[in-house]
N, C-alpha and C positions, 0 to 999 in steps of 0.2 A: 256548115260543118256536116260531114256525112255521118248517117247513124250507122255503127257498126255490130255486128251481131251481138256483142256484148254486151254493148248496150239496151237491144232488142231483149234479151235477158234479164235484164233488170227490172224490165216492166213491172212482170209480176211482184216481184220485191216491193216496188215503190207504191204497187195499190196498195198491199197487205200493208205495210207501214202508215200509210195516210188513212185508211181504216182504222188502224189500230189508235193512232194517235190523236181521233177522235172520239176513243171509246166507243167504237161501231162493234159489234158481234155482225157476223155472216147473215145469221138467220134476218137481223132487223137491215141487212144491206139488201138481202135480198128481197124482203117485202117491199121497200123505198123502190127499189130498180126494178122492179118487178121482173129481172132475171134470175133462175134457180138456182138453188144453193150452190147446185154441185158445177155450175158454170162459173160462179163466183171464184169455188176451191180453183178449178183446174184454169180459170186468169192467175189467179196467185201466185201458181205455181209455174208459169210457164208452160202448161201443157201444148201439146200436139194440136194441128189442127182436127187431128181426127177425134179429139174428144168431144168436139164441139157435133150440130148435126149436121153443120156445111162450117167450111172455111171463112165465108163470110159473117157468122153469126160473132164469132172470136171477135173482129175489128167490131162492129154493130155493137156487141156487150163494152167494147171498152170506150166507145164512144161514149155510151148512156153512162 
């Protein structure tokens, strides 16, 4: 089955809920992942690649 943008959309959705639904706070996900807060916020949210400090860092964060 093909993923389609709206799906790609939902990412963010589905970390923050699986977060959430372990009782994770940002701060203690980002010390565990050892990626920064504000990388964490802006997977959440489906941010831009440019919020990241390359495009590749976005995929790399959501692998870990």
């Amino acid at each position: 089955m093909a993923v389609g943008v709206s799906s790609e959309k939902n990412v963010g959705r589905r970390l923050r809920e699986a977060r959430l639904s372990r009782a994770v706070e940002l701060d203690r996900a980002a010390e565990e992942t050892r990626i920064h807060r504000k990388f964490l916020e802006a997977l959440e949210r489906d941010a831009p690649p440019e919020e990241f400090p390359a495009p590749m860092y976005a995929r790399a964060f959501l692998r870990e």
